[in-house]
GULO-948980 format. One record per residue: residue number from 1; x, y, z of N, C-alpha, C in turn; residue in one letter. Coordinates in steps of 0.2 Angstrom, whole numbers, plus 2048, in hexadecimal, padded with zeros to 3 digits. Layout:
N
{NUM {X Y Z} {X Y Z} {X Y Z} 'A'}
...
This chain:
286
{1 {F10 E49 C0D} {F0F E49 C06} {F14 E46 C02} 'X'}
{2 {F13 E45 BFD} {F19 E41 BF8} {F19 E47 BF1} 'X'}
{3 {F1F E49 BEE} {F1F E4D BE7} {F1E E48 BE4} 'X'}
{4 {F1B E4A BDE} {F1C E48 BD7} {F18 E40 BD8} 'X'}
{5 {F15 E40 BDE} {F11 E3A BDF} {F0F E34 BDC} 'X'}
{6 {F0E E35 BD6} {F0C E30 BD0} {F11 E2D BCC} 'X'}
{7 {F18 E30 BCE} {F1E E2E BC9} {F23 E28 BCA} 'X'}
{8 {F1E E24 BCE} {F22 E1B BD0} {F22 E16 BC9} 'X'}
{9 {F1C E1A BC4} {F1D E16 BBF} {F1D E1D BBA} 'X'}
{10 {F22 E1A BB4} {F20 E20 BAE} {F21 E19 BA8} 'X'}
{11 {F21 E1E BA3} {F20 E18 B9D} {F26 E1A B97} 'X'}
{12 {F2C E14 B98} {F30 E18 B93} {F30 E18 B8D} 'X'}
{13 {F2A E15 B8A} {F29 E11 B85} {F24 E18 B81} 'X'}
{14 {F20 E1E B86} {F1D E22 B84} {F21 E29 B82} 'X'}
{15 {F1F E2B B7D} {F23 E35 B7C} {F24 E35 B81} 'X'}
{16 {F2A E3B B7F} {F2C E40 B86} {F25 E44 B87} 'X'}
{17 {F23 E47 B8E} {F1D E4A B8F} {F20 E52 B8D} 'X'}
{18 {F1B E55 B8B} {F1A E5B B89} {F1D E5F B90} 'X'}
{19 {F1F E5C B94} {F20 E61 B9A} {F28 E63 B9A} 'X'}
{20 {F2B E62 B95} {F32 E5F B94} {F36 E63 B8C} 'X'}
{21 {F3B E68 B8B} {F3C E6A B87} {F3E E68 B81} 'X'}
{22 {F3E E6B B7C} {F3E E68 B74} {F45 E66 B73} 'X'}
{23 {F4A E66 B77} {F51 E64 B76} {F50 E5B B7A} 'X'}
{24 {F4C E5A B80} {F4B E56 B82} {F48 E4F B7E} 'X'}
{25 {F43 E53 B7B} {F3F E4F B78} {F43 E4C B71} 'X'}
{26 {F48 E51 B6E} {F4C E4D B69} {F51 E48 B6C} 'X'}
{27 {F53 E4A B73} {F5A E45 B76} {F55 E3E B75} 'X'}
{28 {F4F E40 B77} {F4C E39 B7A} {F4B E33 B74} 'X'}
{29 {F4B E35 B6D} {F4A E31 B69} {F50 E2A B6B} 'X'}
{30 {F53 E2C B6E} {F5A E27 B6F} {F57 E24 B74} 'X'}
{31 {F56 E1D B74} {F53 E19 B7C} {F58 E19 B82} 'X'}
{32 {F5C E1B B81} {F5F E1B B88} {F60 E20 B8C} 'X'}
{33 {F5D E26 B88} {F5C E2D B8A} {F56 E2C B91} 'X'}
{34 {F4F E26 B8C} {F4B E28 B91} {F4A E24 B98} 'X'}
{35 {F51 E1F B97} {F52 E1C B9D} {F56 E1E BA2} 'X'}
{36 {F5A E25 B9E} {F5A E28 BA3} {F56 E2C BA6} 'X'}
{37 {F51 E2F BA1} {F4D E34 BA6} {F49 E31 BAA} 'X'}
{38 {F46 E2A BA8} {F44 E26 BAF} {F47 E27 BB4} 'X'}
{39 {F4E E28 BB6} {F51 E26 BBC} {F50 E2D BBF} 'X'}
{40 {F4E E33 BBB} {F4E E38 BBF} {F48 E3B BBC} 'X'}
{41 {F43 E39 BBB} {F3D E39 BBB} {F37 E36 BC3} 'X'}
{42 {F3A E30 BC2} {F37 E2E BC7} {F39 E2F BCD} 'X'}
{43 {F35 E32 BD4} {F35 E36 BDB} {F34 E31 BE0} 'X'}
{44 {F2F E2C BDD} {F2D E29 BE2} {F2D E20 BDF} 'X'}
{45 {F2D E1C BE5} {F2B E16 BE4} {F25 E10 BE5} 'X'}
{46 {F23 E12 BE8} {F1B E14 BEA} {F15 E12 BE7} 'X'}
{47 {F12 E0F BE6} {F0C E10 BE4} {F05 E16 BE8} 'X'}
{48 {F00 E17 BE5} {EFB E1D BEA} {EFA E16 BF1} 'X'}
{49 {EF8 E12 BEE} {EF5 E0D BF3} {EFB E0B BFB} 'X'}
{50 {F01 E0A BF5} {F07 E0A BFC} {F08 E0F BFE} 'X'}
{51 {F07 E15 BFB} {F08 E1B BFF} {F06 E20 C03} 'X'}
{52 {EFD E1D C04} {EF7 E1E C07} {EF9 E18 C0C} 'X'}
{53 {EFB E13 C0D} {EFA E0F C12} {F02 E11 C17} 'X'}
{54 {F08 E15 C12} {F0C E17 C17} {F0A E1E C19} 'X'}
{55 {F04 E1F C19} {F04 E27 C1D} {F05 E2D C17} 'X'}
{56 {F04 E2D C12} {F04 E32 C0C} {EFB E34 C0D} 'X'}
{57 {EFC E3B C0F} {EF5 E3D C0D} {EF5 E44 C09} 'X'}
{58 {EF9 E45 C04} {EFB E4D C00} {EFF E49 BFB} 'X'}
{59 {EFA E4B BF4} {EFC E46 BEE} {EFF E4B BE8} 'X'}
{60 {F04 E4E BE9} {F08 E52 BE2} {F05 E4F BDB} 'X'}
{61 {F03 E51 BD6} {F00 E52 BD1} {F00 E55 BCA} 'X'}
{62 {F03 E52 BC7} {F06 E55 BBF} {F02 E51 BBA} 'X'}
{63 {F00 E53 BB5} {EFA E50 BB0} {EFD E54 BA9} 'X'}
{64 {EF9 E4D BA5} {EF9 E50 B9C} {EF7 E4C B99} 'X'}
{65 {EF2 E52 B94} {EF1 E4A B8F} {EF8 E49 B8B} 'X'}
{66 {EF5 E45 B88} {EFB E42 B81} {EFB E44 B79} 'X'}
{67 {EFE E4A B78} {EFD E4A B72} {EFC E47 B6C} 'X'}
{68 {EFA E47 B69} {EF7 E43 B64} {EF3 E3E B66} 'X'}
{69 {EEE E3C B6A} {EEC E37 B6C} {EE4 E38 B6B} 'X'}
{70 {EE1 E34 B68} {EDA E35 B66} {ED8 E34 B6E} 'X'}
{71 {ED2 E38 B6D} {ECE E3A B76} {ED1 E3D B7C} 'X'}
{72 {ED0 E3F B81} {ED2 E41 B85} {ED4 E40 B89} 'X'}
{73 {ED6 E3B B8B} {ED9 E37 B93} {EDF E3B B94} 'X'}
{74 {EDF E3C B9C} {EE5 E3F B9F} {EE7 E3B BA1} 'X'}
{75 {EF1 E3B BA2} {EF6 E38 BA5} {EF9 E3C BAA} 'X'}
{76 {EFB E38 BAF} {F00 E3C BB2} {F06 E3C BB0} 'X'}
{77 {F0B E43 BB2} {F12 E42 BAD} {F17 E47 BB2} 'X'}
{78 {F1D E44 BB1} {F22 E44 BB3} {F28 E44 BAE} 'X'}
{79 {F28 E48 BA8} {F2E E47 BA4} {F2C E44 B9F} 'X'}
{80 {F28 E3D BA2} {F27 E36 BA0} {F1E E36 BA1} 'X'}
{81 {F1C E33 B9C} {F14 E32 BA0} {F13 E2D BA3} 'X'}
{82 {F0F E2E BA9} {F0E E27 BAD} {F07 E25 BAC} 'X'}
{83 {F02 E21 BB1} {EFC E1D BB1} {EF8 E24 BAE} 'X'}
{84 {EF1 E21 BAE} {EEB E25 BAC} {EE9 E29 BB3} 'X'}
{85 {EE8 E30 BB4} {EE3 E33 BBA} {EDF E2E BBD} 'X'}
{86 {EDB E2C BB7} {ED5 E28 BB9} {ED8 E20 BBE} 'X'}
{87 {EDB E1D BBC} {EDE E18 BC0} {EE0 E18 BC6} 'X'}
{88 {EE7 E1D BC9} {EE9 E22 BCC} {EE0 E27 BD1} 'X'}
{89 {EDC E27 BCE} {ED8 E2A BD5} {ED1 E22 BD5} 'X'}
{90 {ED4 E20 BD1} {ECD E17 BD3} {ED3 E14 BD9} 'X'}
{91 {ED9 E14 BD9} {EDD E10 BDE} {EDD E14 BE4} 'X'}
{92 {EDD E1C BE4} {EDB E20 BEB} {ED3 E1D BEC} 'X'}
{93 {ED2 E20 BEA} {EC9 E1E BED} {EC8 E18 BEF} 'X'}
{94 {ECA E13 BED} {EC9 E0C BF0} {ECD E0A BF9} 'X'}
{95 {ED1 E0F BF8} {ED5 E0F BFF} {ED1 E15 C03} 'X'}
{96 {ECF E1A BFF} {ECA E1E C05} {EC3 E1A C06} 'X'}
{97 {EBF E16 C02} {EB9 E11 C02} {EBD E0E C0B} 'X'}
{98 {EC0 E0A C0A} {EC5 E05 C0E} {EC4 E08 C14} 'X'}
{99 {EC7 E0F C13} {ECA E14 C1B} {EC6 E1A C19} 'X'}
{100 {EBE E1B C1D} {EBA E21 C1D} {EBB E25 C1F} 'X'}
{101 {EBE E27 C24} {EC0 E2A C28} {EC8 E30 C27} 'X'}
{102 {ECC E2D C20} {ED4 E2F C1E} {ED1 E35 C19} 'X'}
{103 {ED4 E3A C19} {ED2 E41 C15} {EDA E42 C11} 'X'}
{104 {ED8 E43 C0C} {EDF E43 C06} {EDD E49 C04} 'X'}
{105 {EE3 E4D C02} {EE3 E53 BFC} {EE7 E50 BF5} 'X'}
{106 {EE4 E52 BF0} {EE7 E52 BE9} {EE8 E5A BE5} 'X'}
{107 {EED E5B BE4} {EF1 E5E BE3} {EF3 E60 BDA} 'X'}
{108 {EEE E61 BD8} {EEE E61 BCF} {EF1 E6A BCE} 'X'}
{109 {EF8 E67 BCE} {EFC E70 BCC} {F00 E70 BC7} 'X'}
{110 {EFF E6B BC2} {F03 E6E BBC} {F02 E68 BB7} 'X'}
{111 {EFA E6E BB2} {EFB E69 BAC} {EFC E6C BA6} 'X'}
{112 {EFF E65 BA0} {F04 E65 B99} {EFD E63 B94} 'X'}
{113 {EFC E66 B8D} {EFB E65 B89} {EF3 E63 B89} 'X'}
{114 {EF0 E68 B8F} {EE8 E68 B90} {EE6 E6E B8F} 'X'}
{115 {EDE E6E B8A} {EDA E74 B89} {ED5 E72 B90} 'X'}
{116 {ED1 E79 B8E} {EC9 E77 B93} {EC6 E70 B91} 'X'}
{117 {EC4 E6E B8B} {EC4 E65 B8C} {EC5 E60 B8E} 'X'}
{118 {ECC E63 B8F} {ED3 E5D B94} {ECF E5C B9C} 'X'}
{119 {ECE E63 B9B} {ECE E64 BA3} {EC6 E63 BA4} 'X'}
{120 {EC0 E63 BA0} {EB9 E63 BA3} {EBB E5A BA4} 'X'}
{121 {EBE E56 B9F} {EC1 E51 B9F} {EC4 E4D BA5} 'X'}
{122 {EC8 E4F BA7} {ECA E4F BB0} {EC6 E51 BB3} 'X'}
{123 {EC4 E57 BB5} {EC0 E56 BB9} {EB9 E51 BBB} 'X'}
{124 {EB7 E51 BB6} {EB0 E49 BB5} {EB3 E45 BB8} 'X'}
{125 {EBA E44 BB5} {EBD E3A BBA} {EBD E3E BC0} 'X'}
{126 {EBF E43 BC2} {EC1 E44 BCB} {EBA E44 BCC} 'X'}
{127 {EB6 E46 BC9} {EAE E47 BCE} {EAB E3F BCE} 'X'}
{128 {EAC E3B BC8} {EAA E36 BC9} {EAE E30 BCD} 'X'}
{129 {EB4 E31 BCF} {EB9 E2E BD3} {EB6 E2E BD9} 'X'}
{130 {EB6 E33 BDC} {EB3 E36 BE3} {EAC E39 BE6} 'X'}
{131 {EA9 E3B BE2} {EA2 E3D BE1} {EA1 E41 BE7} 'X'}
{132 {E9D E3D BED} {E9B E41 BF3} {EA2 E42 BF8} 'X'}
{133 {EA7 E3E BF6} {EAD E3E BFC} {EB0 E46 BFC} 'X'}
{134 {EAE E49 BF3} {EB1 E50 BF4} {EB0 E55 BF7} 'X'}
{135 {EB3 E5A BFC} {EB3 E5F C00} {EB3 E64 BFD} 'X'}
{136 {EAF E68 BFC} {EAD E6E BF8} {EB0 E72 BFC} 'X'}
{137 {EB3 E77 BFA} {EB6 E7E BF9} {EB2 E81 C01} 'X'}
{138 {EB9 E82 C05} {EB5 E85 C0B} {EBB E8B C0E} 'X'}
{139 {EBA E8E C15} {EC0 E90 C18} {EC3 E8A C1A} 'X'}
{140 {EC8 E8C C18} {ECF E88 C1B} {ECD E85 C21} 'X'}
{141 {ECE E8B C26} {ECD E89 C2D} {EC7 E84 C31} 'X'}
{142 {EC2 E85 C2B} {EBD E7F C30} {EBD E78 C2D} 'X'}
{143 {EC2 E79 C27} {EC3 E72 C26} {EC6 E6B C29} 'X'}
{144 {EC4 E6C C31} {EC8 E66 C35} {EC5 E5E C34} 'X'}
{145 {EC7 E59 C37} {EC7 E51 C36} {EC1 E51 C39} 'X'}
{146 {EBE E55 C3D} {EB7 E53 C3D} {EB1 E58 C3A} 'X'}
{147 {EB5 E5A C38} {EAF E5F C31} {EB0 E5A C2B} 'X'}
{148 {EB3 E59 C2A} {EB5 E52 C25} {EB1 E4B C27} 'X'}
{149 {EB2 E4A C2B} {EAC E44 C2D} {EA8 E45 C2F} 'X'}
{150 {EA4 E4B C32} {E9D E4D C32} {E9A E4C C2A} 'X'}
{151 {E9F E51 C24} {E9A E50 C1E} {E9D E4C C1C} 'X'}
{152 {EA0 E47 C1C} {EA1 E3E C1A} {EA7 E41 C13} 'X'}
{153 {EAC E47 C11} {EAF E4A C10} {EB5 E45 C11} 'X'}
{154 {EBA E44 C09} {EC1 E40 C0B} {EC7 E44 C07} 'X'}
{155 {EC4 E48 C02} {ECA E4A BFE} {EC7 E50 BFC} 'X'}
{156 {ECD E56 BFE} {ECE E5B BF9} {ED1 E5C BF4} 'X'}
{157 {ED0 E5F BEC} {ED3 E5E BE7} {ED4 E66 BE6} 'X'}
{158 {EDC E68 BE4} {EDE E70 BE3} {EDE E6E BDE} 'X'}
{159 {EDC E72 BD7} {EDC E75 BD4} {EE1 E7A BD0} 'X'}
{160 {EE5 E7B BCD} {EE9 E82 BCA} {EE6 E82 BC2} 'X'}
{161 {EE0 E83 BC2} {EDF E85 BBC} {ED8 E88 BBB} 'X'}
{162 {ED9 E8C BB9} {ED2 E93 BBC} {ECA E90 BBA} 'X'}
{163 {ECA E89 BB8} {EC4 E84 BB7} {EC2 E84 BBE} 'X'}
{164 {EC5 E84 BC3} {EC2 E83 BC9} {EBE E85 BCC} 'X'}
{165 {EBC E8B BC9} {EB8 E91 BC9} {EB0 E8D BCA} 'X'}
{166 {EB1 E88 BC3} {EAA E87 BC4} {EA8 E81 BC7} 'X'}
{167 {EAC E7F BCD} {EAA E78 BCF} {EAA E78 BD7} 'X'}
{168 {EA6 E78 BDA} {EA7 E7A BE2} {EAC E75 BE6} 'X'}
{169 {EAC E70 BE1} {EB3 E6B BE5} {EBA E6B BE2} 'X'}
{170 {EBA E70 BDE} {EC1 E72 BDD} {EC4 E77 BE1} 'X'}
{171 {ECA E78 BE6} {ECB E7A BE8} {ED1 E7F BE5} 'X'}
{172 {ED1 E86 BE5} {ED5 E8B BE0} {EDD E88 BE3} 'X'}
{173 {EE1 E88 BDF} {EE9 E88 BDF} {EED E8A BE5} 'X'}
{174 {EEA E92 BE5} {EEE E98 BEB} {EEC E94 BF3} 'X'}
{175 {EE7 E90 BF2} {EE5 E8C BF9} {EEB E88 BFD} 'X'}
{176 {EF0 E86 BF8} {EF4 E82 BF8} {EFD E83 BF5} 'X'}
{177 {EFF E8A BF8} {F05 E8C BF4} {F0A E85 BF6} 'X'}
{178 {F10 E86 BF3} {F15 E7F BF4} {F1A E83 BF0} 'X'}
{179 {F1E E87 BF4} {F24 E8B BF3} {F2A E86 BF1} 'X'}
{180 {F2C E86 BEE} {F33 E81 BE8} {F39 E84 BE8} 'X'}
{181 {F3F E80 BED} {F43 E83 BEE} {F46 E83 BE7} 'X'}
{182 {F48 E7F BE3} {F4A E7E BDE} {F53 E7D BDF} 'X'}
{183 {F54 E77 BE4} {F5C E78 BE4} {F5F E72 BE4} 'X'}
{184 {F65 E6E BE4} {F67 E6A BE6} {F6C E6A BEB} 'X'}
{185 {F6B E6E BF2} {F70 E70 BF7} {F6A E70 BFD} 'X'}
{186 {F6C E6B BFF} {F69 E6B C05} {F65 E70 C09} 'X'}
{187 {F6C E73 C0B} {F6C E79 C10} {F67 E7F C0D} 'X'}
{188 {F67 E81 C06} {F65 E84 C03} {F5D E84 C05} 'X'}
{189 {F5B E7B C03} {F56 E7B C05} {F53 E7C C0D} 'X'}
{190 {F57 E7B C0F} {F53 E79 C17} {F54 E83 C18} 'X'}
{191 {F57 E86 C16} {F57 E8E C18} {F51 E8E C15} 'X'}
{192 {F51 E8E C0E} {F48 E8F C0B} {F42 E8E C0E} 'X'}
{193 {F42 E85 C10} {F3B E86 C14} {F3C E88 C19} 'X'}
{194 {F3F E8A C1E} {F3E E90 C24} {F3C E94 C21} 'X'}
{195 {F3F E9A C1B} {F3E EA0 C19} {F36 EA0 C18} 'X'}
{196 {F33 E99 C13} {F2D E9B C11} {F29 E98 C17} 'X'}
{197 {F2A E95 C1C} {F26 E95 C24} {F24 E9A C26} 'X'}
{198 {F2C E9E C27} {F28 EA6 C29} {F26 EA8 C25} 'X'}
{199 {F25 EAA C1D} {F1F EAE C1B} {F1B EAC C1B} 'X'}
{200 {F1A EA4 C1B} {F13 EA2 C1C} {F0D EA6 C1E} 'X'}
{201 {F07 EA6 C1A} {F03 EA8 C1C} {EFD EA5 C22} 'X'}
{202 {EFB EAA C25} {EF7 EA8 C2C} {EF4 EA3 C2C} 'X'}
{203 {EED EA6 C28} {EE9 EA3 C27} {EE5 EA3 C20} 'X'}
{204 {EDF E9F C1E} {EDF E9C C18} {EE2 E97 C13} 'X'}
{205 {EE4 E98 C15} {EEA E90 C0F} {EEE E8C C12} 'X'}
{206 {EED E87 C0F} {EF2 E80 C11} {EF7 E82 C0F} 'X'}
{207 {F00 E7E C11} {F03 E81 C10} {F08 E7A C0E} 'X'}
{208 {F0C E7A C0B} {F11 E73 C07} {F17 E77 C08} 'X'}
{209 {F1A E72 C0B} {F23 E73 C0D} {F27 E6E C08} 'X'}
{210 {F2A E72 C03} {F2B E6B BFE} {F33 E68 BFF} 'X'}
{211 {F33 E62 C01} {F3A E61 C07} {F3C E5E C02} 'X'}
{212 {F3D E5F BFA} {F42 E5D BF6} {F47 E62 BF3} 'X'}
{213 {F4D E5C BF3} {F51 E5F BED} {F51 E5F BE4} 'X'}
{214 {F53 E63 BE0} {F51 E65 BDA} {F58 E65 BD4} 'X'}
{215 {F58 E5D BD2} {F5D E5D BCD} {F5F E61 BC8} 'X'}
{216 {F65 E65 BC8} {F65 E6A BC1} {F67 E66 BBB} 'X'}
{217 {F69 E68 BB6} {F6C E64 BAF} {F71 E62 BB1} 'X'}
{218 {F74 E64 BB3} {F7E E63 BB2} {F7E E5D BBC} 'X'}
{219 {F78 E5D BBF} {F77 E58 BC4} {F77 E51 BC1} 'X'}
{220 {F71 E52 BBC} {F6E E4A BB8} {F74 E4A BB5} 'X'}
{221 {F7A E50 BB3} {F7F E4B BAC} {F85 E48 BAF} 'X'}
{222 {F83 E4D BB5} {F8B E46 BBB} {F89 E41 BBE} 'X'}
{223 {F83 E42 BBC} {F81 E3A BC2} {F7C E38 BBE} 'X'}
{224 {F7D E37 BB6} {F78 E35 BB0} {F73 E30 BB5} 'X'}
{225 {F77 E29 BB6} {F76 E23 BB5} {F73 E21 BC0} 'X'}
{226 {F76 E25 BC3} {F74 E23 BC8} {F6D E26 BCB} 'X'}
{227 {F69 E2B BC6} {F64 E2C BC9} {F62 E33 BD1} 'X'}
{228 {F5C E35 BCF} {F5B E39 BD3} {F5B E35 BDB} 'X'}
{229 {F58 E31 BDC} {F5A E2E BE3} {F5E E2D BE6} 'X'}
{230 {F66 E2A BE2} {F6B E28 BE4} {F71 E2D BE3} 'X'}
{231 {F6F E33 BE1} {F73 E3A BE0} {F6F E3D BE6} 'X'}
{232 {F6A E3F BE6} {F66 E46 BEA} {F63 E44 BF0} 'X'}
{233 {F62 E3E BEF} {F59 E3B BF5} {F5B E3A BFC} 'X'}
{234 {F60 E33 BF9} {F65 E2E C00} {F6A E35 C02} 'X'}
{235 {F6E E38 C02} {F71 E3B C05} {F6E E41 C0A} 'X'}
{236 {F69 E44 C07} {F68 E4A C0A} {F61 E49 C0E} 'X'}
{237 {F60 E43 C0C} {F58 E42 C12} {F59 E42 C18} 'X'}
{238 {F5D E3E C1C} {F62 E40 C25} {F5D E45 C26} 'X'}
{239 {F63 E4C C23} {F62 E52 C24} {F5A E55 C24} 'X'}
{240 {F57 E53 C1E} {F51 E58 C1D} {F4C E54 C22} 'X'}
{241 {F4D E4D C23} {F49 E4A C29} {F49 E4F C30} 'X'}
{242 {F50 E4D C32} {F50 E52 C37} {F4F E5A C37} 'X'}
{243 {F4F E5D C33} {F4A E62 C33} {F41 E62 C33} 'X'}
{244 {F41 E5D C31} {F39 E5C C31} {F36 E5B C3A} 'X'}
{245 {F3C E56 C3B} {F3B E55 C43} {F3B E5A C48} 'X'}
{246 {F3E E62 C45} {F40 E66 C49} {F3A E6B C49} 'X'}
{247 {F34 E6A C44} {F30 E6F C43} {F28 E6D C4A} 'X'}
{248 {F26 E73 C48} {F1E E72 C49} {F17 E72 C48} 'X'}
{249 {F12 E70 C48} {F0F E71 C44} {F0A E77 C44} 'X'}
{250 {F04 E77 C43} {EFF E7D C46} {F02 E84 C42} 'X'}
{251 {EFE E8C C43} {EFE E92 C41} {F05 E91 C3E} 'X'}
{252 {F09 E94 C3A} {F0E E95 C38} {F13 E8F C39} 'X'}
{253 {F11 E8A C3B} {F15 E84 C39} {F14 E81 C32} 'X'}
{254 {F17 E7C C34} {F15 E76 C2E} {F10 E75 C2C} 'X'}
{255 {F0F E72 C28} {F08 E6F C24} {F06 E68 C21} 'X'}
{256 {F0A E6B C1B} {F0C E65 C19} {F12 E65 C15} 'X'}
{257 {F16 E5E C16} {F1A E5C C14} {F1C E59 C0F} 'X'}
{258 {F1E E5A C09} {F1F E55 C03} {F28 E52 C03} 'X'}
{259 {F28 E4C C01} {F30 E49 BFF} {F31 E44 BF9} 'X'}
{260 {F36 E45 BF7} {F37 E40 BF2} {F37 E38 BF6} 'X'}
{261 {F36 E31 BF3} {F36 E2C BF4} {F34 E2C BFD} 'X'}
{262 {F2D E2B BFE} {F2D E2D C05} {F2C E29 C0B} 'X'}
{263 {F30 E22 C05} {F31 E1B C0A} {F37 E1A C0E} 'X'}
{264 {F3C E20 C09} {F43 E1E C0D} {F42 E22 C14} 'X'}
{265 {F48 E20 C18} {F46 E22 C21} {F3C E22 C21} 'X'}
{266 {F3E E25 C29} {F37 E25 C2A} {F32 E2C C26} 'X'}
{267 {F34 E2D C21} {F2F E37 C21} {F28 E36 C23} 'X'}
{268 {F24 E32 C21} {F1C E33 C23} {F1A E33 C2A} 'X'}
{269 {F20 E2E C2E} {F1F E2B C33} {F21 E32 C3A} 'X'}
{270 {F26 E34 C37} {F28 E3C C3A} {F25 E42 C39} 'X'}
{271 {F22 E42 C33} {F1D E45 C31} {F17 E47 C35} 'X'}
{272 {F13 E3F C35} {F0D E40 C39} {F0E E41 C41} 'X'}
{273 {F16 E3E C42} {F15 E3F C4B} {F15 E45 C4C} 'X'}
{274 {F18 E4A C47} {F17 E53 C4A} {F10 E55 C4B} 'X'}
{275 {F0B E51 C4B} {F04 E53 C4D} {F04 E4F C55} 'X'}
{276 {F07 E4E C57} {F09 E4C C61} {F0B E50 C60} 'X'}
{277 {F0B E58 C5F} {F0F E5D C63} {F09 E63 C65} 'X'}
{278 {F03 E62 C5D} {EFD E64 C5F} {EF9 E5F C66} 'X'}
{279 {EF8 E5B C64} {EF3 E57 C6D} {EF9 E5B C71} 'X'}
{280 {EFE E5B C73} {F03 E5D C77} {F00 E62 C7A} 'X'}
{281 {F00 E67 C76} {EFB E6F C76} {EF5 E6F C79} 'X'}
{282 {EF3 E6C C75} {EEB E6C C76} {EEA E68 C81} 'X'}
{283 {EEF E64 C81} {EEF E62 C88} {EF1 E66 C90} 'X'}
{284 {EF7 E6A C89} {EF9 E70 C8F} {EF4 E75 C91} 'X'}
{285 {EF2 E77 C8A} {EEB E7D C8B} {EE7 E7B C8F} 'X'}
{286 {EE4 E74 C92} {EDF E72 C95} {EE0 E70 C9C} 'X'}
């Protein structure tokens, strides 16, 4: 999985997003303010398309409309707003068309400056994006690659917003917890995601190990100009790779993995081999 998925492009030229506080939004009237929150807004470098062709199948997901903006179109936002939703899910589907058999989740967990019209509003583009590919709200556990290719089945969409209630292809939020260490220490990290492995729950839900670090204020003001990747990403990816590599997957393991910029080293590529640990299983049991 990639965070903040959609933040390879933001728009400097657009407001600050609503997601962002009202001190923020007065620094930014200054243009070199917002070229720096570009530098630490942006997670990833990525397009969906390149990042579906490098093994990215868990898509982090931030949305809002635009204040003041006649009609309803939803962005995605990072600080910064980026592309339209609707563009961002015609680029995935054209890659699932392509590749019938690849099953994605979408991961819609926090929207800025939306009523119930915002949202009956997204959901019609998700439905008309995906139509029949959607997977209706099921047990967790029978949802495998070949339950998914029996009902012709590519994309689950979570939901954290209690509209999901009335839609049998929205999948409620709690399905998908994604514990946030919130640190910029490594070590800190890597304790956390063991801690929240073992309370992991059994069964019922997915589970996201979110394998980033989290710039504080006083992070962005020593290192203005160099940005989240070249302050936080490059140095400390080694380690949290290796950690990835030491896990496994199945009951109380792993799940899914999210990381900032998910081209540097191999992470998709180490990611997906912890699934040879399952056939492994599966070959000894036999």
């Amino acid at each position: 999985g990639s965070h903040d998925s959609f933040s390879y492009w933001v728009d400097e030229k657009s407001p600050v997003g609503p997601d962002q506080a009202t001190a923020i939004k007065r620094l930014a009237r200054i243009s070199l303010v917002k070229k720096i929150m570009k530098k630490w807004s942006v997670t990833q470098n990525l397009t969906f398309k390149e990042q579906l062709e490098g093994g990215i199948r868990y898509f982090d997901l931030r949305v809002s409309s635009k204040p003041g903006e006649i009609g309803q179109e939803i962005y995605f936002i990072h600080g910064l707003f980026g592309i339209k939703v609707w563009d961002g899910l015609k680029e995935i589907n054209t890659f699932l068309e392509q590749h019938p058999k690849e099953v994605i989740f979408l991961d819609f967990n926090h929207f800025y400056a939306m009523d119930d019209s915002h949202h009956f509003f997204l959901i019609n583009r998700i439905h008309s994006a995906f139509g029949s590919k959607l997977c209706s709200v099921e047990c967790v556990e029978y949802v495998t690659l070949q339950y998914m290719w029996e009902k012709k089945y590519q994309v689950l969409i979570f939901y954290h917003y209690p509209l999901y209630r009335e839609y049998p292809f929205l999948w409620p939020g709690n399905k998908m917890p994604a514990p946030w260490a919130n640190t910029t220490n490594v070590h800190k990290l890597l304790q956390f995601l063991e801690t929240t492995l073992e309370e992991r729950s059994r069964y019922g839900t997915f589970h996201v190990s979110q394998a980033i670090l989290t710039p504080r204020v006083k992070t962005i003001a020593r290192h203005l100009i160099r940005g989240l990747k070249n302050t936080l990403v490059h140095r400390n990816l080694p380690m949290i790779l290796n950690w990835v590599k030491a896990q496994k997957p199945g009951v109380m393991g792993v799940n899914i993995i999210t990381s900032d910029f998910v081209e540097l080293a191999d992470f998709a590529a180490t990611v997906i081999a912890l699934n040879d640990l399952l056939l492994e299983e599966d070959e000894s049991a036999t």
